[in-house]
Backbone and ligand atoms as CSV (ligand in chain L), in Angstrom:
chain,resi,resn,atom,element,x,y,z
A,1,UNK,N,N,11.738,-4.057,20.465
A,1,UNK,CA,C,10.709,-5.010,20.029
A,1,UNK,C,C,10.050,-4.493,18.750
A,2,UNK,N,N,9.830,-5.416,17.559
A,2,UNK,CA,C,9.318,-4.850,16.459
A,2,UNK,C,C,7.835,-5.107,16.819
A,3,UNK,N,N,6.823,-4.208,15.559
A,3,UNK,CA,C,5.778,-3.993,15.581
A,3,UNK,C,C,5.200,-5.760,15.909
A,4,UNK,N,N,5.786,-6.661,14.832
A,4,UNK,CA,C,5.161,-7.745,14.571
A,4,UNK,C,C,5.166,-8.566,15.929
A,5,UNK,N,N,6.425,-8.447,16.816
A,5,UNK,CA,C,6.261,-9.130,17.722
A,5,UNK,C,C,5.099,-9.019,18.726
A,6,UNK,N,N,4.930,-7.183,18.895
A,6,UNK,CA,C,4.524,-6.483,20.012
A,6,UNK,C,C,2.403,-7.303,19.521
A,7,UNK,N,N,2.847,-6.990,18.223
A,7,UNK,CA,C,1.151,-7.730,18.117
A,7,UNK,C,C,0.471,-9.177,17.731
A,8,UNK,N,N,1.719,-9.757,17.554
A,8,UNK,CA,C,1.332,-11.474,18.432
A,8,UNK,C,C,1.354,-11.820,19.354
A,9,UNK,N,N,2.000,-10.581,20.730
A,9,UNK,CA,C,1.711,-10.777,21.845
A,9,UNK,C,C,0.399,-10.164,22.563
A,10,UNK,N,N,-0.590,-9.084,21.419
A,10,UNK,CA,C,-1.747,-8.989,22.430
A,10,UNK,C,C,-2.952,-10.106,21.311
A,11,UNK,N,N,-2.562,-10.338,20.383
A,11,UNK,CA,C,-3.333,-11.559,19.934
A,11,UNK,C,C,-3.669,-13.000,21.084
A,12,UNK,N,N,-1.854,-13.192,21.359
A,12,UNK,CA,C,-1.822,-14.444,22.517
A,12,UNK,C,C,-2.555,-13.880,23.464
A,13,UNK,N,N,-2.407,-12.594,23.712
A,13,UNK,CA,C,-2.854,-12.183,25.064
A,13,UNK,C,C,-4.446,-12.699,25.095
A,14,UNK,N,N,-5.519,-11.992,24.296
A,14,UNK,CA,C,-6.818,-11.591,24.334
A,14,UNK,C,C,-6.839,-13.735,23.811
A,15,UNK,N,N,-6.267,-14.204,23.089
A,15,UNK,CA,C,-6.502,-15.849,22.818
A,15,UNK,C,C,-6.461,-16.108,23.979
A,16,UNK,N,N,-5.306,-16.577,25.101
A,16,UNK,CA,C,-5.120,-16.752,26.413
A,16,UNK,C,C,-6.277,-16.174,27.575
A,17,UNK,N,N,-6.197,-15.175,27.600
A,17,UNK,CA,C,-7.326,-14.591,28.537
A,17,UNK,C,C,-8.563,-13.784,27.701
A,18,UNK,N,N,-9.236,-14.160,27.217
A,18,UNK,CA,C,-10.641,-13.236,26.676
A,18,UNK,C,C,-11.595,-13.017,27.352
A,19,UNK,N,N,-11.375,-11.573,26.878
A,19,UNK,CA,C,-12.586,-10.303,27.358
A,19,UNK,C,C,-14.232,-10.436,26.765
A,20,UNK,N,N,-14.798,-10.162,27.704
A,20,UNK,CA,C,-16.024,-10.390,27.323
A,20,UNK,C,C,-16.484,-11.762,26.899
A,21,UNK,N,N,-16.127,-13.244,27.222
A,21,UNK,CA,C,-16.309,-13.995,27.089
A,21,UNK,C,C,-17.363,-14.812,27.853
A,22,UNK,N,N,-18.205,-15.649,27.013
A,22,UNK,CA,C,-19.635,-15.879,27.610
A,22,UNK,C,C,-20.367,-15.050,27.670
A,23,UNK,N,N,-21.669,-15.490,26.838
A,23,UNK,CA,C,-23.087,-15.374,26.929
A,23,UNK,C,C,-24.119,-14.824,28.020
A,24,UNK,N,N,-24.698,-14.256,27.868
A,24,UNK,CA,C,-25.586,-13.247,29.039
A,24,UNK,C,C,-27.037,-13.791,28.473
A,25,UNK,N,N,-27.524,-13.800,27.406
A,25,UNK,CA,C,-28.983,-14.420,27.015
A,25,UNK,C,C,-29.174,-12.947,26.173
A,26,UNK,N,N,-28.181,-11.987,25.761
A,26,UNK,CA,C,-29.233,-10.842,24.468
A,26,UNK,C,C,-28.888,-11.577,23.496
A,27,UNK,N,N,-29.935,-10.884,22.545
A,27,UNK,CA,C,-29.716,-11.425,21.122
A,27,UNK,C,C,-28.374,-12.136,20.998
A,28,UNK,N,N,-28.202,-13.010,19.990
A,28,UNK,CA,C,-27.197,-13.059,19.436
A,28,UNK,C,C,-26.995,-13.682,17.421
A,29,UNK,N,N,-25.935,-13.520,17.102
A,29,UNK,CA,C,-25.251,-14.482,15.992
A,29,UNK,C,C,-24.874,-15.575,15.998
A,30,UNK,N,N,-24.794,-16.589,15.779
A,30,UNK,CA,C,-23.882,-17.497,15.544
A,30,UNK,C,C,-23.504,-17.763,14.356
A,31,UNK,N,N,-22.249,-17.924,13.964
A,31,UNK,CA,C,-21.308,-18.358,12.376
A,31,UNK,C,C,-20.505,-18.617,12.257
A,32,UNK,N,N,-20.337,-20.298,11.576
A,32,UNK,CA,C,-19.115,-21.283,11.300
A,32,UNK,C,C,-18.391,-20.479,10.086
A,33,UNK,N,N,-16.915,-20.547,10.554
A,33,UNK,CA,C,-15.987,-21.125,9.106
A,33,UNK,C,C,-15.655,-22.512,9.355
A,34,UNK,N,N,-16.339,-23.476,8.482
A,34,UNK,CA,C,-15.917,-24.594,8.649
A,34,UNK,C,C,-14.016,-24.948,8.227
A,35,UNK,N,N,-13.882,-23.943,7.073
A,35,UNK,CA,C,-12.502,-24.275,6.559
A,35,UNK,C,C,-11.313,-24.097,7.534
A,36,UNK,N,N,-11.808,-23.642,9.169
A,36,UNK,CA,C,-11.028,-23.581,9.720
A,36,UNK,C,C,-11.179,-23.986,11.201
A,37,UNK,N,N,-12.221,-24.602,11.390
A,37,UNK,CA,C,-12.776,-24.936,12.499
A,37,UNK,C,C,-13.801,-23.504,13.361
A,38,UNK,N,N,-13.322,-22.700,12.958
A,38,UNK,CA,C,-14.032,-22.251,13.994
A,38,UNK,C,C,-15.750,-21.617,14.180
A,39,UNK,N,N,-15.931,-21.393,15.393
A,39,UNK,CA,C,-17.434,-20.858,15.476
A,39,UNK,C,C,-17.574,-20.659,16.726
A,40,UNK,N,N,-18.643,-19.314,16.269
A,40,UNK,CA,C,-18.248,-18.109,17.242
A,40,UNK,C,C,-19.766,-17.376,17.705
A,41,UNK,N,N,-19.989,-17.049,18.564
A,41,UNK,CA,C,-21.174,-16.596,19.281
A,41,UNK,C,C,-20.982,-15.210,19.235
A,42,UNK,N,N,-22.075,-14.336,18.820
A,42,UNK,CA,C,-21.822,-13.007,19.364
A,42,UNK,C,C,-22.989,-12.312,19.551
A,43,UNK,N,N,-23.366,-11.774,21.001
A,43,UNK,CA,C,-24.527,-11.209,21.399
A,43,UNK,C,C,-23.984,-9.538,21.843
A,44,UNK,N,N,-25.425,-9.272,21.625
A,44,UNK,CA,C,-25.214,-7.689,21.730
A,44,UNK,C,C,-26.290,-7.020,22.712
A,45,UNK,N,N,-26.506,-6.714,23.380
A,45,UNK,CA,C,-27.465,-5.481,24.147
A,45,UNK,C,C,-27.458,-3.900,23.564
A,46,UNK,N,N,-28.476,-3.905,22.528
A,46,UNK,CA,C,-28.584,-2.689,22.099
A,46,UNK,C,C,-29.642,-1.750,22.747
A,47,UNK,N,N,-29.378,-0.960,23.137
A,47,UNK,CA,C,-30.829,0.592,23.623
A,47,UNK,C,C,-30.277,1.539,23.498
A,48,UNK,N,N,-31.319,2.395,22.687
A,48,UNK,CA,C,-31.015,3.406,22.358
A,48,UNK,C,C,-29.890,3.819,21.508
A,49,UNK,N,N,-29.693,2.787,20.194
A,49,UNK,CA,C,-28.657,3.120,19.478
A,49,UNK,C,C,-27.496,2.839,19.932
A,50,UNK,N,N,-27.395,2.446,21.208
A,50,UNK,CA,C,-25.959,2.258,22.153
A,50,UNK,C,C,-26.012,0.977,22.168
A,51,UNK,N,N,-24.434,-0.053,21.971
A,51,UNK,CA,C,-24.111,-1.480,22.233
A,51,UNK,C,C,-23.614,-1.461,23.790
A,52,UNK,N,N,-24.717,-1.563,24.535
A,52,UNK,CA,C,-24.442,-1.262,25.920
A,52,UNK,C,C,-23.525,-2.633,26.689
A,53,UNK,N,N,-23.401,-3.597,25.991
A,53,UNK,CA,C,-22.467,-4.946,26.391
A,53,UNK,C,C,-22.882,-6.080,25.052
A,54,UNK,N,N,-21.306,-6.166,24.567
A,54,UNK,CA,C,-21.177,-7.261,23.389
A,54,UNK,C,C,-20.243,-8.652,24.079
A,55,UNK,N,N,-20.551,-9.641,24.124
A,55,UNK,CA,C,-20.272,-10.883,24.767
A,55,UNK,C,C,-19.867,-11.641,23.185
A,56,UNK,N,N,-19.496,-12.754,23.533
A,56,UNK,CA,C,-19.014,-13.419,22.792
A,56,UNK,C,C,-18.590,-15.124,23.119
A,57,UNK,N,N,-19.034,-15.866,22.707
A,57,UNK,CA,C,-18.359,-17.397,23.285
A,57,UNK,C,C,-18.191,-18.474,21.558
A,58,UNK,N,N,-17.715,-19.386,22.110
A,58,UNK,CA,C,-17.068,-20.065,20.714
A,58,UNK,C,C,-15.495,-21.108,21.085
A,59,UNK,N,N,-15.396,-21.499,19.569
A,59,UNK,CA,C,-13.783,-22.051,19.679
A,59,UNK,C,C,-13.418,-21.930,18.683
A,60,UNK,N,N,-12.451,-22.203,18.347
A,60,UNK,CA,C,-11.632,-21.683,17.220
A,60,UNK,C,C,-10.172,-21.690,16.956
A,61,UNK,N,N,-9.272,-20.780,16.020
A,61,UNK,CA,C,-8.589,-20.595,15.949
A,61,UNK,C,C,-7.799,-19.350,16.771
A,62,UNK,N,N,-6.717,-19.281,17.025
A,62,UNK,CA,C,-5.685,-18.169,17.788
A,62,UNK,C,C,-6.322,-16.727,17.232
A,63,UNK,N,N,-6.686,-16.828,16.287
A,63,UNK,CA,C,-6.981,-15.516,15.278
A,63,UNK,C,C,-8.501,-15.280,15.764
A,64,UNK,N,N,-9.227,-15.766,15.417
A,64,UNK,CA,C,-10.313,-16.075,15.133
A,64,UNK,C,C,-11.242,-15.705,16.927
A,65,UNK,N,N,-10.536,-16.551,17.815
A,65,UNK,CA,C,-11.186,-16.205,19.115
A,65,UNK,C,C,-10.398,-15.066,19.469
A,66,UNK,N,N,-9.099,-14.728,19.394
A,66,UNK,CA,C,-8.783,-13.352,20.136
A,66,UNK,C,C,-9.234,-12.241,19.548
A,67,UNK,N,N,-10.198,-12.160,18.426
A,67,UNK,CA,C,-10.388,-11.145,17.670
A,67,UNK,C,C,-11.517,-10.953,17.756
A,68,UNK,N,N,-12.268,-11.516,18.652
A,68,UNK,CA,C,-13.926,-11.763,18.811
A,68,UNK,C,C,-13.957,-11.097,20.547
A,69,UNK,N,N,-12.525,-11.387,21.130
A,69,UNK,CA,C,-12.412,-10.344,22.294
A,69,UNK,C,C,-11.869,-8.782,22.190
A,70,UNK,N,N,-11.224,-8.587,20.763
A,70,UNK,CA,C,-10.933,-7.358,20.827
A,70,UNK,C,C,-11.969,-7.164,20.376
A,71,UNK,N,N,-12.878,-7.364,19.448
A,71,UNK,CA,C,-14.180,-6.796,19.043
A,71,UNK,C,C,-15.035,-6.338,20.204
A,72,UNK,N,N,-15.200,-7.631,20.771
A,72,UNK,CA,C,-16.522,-6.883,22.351
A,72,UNK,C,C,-15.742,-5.916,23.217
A,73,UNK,N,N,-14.136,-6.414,23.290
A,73,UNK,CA,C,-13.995,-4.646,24.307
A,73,UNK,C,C,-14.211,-3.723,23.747
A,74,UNK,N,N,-13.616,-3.633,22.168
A,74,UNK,CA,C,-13.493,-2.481,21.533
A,74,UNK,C,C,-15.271,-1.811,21.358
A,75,UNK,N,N,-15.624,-2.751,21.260
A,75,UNK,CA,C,-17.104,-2.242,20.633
A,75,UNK,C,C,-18.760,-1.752,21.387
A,76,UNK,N,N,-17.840,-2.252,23.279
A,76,UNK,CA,C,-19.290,-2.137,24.315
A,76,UNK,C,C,-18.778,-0.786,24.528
A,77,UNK,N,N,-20.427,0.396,24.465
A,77,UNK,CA,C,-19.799,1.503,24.926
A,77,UNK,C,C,-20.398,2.311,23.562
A,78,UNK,N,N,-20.427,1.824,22.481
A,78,UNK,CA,C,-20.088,2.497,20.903
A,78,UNK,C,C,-21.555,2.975,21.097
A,79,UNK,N,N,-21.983,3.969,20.076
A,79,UNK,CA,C,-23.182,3.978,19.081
A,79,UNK,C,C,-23.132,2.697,18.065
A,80,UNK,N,N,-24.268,2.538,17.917
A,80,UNK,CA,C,-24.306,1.533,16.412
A,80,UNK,C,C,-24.186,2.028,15.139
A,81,UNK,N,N,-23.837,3.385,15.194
A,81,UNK,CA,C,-23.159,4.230,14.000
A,81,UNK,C,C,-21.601,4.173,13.890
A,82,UNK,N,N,-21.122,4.632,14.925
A,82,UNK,CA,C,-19.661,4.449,15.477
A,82,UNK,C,C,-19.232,2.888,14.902
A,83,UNK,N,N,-19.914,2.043,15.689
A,83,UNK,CA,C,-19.558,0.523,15.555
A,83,UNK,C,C,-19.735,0.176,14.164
A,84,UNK,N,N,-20.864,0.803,13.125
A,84,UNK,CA,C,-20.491,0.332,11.964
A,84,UNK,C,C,-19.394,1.061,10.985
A,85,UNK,N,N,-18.415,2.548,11.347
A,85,UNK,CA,C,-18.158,2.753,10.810
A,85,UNK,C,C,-16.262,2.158,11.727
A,86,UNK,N,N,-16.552,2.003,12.174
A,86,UNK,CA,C,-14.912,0.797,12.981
A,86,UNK,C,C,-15.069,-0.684,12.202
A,87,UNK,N,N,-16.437,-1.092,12.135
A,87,UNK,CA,C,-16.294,-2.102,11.485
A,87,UNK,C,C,-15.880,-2.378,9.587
A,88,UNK,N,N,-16.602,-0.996,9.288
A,88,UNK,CA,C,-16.240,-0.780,7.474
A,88,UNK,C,C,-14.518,-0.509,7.424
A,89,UNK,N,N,-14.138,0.444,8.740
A,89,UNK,CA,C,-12.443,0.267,8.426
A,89,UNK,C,C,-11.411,-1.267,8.838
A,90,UNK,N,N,-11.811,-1.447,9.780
A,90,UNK,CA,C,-11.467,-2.637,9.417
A,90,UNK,C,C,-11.402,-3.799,8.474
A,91,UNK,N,N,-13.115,-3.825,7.899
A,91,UNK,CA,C,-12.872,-4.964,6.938
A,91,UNK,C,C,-11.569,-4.433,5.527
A,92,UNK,N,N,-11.532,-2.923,5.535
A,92,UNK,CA,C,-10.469,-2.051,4.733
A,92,UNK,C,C,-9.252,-2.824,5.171
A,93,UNK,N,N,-8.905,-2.354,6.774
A,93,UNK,CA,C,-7.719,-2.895,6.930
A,93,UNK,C,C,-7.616,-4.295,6.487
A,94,UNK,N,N,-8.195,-5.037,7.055
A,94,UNK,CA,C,-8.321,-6.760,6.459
A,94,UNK,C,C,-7.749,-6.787,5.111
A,95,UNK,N,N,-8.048,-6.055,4.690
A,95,UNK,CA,C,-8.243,-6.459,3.111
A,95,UNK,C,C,-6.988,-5.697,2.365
A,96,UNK,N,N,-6.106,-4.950,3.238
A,96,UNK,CA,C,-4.793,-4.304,2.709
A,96,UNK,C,C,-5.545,-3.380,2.135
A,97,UNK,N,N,-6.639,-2.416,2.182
A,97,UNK,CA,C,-7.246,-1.601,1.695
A,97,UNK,C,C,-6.503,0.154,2.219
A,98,UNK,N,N,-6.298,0.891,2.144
A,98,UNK,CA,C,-6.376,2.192,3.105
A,98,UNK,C,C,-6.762,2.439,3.304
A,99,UNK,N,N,-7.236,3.092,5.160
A,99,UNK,CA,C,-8.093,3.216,6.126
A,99,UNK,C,C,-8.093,4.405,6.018
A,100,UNK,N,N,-9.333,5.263,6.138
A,100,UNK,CA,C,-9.638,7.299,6.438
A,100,UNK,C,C,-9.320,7.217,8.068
A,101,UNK,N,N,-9.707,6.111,9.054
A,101,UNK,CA,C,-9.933,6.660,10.354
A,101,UNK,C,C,-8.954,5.070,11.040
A,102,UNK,N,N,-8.110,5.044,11.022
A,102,UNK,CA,C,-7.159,4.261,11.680
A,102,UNK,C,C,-7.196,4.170,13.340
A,103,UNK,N,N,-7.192,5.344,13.754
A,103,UNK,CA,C,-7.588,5.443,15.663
A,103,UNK,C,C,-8.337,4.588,16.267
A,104,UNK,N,N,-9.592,5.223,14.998
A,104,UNK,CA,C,-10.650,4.047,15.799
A,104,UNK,C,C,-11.004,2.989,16.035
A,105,UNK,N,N,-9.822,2.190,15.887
A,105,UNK,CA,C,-9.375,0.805,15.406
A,105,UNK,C,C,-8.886,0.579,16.624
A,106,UNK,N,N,-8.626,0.998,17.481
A,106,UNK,CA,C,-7.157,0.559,18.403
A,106,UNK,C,C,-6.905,-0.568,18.666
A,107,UNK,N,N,-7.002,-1.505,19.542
A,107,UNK,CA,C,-6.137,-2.642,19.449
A,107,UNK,C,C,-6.554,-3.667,18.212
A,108,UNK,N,N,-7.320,-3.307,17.339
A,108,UNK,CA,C,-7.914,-4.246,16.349
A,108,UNK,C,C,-6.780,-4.292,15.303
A,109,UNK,N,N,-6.164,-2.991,15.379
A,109,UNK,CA,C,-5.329,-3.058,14.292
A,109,UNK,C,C,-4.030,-3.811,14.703
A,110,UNK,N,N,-3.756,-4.713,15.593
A,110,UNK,CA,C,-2.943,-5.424,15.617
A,110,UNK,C,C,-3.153,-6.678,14.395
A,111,UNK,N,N,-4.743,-6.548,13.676
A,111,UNK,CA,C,-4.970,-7.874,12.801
A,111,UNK,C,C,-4.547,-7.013,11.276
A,112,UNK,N,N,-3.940,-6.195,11.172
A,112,UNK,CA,C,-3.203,-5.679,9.912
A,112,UNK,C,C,-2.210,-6.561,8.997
A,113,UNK,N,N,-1.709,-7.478,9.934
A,113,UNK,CA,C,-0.923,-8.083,9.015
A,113,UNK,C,C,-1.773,-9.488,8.204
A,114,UNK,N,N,-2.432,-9.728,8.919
A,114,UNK,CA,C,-3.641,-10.420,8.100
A,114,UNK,C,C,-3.927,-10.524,6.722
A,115,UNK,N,N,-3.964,-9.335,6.110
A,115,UNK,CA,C,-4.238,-9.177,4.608
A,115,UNK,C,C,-3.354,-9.267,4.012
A,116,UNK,N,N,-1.993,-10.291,4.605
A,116,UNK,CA,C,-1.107,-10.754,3.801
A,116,UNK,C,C,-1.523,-12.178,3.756
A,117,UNK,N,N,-2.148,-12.627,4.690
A,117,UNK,CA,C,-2.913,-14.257,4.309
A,117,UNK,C,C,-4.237,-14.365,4.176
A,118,UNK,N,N,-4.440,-14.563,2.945
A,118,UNK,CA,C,-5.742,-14.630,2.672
A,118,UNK,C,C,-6.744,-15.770,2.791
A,119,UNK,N,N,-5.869,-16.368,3.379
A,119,UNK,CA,C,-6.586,-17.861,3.878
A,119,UNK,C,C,-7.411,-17.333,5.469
A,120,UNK,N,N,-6.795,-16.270,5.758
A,120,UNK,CA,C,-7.039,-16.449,7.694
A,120,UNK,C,C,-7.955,-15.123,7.379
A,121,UNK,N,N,-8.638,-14.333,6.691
A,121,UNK,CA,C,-9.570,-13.611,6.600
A,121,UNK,C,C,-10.353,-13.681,7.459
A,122,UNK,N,N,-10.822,-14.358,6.951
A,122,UNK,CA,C,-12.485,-15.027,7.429
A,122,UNK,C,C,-11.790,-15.552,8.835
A,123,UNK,N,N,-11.400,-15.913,9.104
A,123,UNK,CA,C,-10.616,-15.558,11.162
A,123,UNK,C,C,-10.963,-15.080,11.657
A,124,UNK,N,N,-10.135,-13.444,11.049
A,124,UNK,CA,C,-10.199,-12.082,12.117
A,124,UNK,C,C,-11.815,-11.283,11.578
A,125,UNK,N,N,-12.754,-11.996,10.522
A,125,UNK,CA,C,-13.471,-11.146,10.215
A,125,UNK,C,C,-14.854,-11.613,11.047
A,126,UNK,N,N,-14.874,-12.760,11.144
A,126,UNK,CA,C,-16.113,-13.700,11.568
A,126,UNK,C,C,-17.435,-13.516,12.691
A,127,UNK,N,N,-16.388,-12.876,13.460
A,127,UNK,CA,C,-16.894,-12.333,14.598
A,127,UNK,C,C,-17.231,-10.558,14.328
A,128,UNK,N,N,-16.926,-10.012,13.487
A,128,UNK,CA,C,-16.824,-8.736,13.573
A,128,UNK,C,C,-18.391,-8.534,12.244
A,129,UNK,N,N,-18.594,-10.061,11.249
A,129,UNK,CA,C,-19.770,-10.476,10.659
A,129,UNK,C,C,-20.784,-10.839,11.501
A,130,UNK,N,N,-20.390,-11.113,12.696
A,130,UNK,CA,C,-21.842,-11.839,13.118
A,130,UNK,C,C,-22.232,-10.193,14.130
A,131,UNK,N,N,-21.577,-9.799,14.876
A,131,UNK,CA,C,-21.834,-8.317,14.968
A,131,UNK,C,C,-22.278,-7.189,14.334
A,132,UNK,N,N,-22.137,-7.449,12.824
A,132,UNK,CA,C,-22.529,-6.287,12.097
A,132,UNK,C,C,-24.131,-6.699,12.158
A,133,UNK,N,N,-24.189,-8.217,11.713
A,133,UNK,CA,C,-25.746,-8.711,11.722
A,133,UNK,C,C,-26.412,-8.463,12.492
A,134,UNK,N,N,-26.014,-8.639,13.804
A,134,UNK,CA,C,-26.781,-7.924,14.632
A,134,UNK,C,C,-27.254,-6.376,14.899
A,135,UNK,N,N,-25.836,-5.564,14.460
A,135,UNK,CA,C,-26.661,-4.133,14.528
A,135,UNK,C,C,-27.494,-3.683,13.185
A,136,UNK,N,N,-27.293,-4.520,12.333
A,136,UNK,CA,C,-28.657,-4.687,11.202
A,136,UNK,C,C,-30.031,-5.365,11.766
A,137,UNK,N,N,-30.086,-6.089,12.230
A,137,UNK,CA,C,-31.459,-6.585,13.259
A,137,UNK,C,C,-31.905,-5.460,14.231
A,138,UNK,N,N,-31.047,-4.934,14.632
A,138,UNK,CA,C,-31.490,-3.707,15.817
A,138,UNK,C,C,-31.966,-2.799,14.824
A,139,UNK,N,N,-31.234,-2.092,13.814
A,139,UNK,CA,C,-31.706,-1.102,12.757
A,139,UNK,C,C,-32.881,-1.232,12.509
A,140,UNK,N,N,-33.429,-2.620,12.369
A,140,UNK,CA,C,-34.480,-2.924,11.209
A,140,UNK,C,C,-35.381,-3.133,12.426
A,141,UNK,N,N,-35.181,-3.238,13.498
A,141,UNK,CA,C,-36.063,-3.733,14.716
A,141,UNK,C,C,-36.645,-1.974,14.972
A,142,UNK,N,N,-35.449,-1.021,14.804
A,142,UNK,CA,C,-36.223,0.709,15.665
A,142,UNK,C,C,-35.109,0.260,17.246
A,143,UNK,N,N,-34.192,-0.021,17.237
A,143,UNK,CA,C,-34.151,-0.601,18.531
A,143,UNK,C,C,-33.062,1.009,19.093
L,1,ZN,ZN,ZN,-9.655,-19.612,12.120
């Protein structure tokens, strides 16, 4: 099985069944790409510097919602230091950039091939924007 197959099958996967899906009532984001339909919810429970559970609800595109479930698994659990520095390599990867810390990516980096369409950016990034906003609100909150 090549790489490409192995990671349109955990894309379908996390599209088909998503993790962390639905709303709990913490904070959250909300943010349309209209150019593609989608829009996407993303709440966070921050204490103590820790994203102690990131949720997520919305509709969208294949890209766009399974990447808003690898975000909340990948990301409940983190520091909000950690989480912003997974999130700066990624938008790298996105962007066909070269990554310093690739690991800490793990199943996210199945959205690598991405930064060969630059139309579907704003997809895999949307959700991983409305998350950063939020651990900028916690920053600026002392939270
Ligand atoms: Zn989309």
């Amino acid at each position: 099985m090549n790489l490409e197959v192995l990671y349109r099958q955990v894309i379908m996967d996390h599209y088909k069944n998503p993790r962390h899906k639905g709303l709990k009532g913490y904070p959250n984001v909300h943010l349309r790409n209209p150019s593609c339909g989608d829009d996407v919810t993303v709440e966070a429970k921050i204490e103590n510097e820790v994203l102690k559970d990131v949720n997520h609800e919305g509709s969208g595109c294949s890209i766009c919602c399974s990447s808003a479930s690898v975000l909340c698994e990948l990301m409940t659990g983190k520091t909000i230091t950690e989480a912003q520095e997974i999130i700066n390599n990624y938008y790298r990867m996105i962007k066909g950039e070269e990554i310093d810390n690739e690991e800490c990516l793990e199943e996210a980096l199945v959205y690598q091939g991405v930064s060969k369409f630059p139309a579907r950016i704003k997809c895999a990034t949307i959700s991983w924007k409305a998350l950063e906003d939020l651990i900028g609100e916690a920053k600026s909150e002392g939270k």
